[in-house]
N, C-alpha and C positions, 0 to 999 in steps of 0.2 A: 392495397393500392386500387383493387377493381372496385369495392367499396366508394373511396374517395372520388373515384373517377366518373359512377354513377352519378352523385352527390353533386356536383360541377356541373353534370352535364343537365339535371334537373334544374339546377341554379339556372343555368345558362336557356333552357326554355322559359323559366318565370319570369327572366329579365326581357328576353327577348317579347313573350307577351305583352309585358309591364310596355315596352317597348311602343310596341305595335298599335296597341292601346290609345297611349299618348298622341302618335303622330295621327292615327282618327281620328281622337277627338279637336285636335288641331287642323284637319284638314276640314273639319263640318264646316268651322265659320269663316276660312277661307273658300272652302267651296260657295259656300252661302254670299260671301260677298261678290263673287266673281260673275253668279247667276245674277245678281242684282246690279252688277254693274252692266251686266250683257243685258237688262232688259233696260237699262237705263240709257244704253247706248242705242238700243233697237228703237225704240221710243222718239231718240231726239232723229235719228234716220227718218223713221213715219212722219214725224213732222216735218221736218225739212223738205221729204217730197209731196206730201200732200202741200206746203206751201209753193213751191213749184209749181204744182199742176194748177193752185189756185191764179197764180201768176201769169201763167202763158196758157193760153185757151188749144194751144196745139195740143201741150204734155198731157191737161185734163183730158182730152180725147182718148188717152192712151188708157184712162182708168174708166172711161164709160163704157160700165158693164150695167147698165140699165136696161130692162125691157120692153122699157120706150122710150120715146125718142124724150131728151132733157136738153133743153134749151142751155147754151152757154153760164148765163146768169148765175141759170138754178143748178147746173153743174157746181157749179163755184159753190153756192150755198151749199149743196151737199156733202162737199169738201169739208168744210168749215163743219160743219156737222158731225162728220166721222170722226174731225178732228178732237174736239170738244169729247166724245161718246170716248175714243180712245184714251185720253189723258184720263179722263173719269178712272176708265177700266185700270190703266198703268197707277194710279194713285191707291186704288185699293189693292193690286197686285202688291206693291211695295210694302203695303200695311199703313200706307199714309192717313186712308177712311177704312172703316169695318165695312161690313155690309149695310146695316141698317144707314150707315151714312150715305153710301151706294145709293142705294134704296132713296133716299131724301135729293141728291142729285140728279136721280131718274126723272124725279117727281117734277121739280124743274125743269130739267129740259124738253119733259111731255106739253110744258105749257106753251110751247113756243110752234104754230104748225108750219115752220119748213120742216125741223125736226121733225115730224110726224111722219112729214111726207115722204125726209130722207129714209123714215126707219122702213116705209111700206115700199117705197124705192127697192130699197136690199133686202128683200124678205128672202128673196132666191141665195142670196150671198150667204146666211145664216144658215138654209136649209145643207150646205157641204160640212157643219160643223158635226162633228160626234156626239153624238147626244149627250154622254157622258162627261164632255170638255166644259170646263169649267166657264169659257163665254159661251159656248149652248145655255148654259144655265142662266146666267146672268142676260141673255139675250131672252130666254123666258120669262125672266122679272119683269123686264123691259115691254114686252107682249103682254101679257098681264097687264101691270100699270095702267097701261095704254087704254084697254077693253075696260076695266076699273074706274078707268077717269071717264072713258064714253060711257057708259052705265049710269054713273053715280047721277044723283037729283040735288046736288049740292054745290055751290059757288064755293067750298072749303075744299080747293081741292089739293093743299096741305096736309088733311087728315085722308085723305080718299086712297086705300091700299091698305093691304096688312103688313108692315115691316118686317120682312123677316129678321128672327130673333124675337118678333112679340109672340109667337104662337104656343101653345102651352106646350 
């Protein structure tokens, strides 16, 4: 009988493993949805009060963190700016663009110099990131590009940067 009863109770861990198991691997791609619904939700939050603050010249007051002084207007523009820079970043978070796509988005919006101006605007905002965080990195692409496209001696400035992913 003590036989038997070993026997059961070994049974009774391999199921419980077996168990255990299953309900992990069942939790990954609910957990994995849930993060992505969280950053889906966080996202439409960002926009919705960057559109606010673009709307009433009071609210934007509340997010000029500039270290100089930014006229209304261009407040507004640098709104619209972050906006755009965000969705980019949230689009490749999701896996909507890789990076090299990132990357070819960057390259666009460097063409445009309010963007420039918002990126050299926030350099201080970037410098609180962890160097390690993943927009620290992508906010280096971003620096880069930039310095790449002020460099280059070319009107092609489509080709101007190394993609990351093209490096051997």
């Amino acid at each position: 009988m003590a036989t038997q009863n070993v026997g059961i109770q070994g049974l009774s861990s391999a199921v419980k493993a077996r168990i255990a198991g299953m309900i992990a691997s069942l939790a990954g791609p609910t957990s994995r949805h849930r993060r992505e619904a969280a950053l889906a939700e966080q996202h439409r939050l960002h926009f919705a009060l960057l559109c606010k603050a673009m709307d009433d010249p009071a609210l934007a007051g509340v997010l000029n963190t500039y270290e100089t002084e930014v006229p209304p207007e261009k407040q507004r523009q640098y709104l619209f700016a972050n906006a755009l820079y965000a969705n980019a970043l949230y689009y490749h978070r999701i896996g909507a663009l890789t990076l090299p796509e990132l990357h070819g988005h960057f390259r666009v919006m460097c063409q445009n110099q309010v963007f420039r101006e918002y990126w050299a605007a926030t350099k201080h905002h970037r410098k609180s990131l962890p160097d390690s965080s993943e927009e620290a990195g992508l906010g280096r692409i971003m620096d880069d590009l930039i310095q790449e496209l002020d460099d280059s001696d070319t009107d092609e400035w489509w080709v101007v940067g190394e993609t990351p992913g093209d490096s051997p």
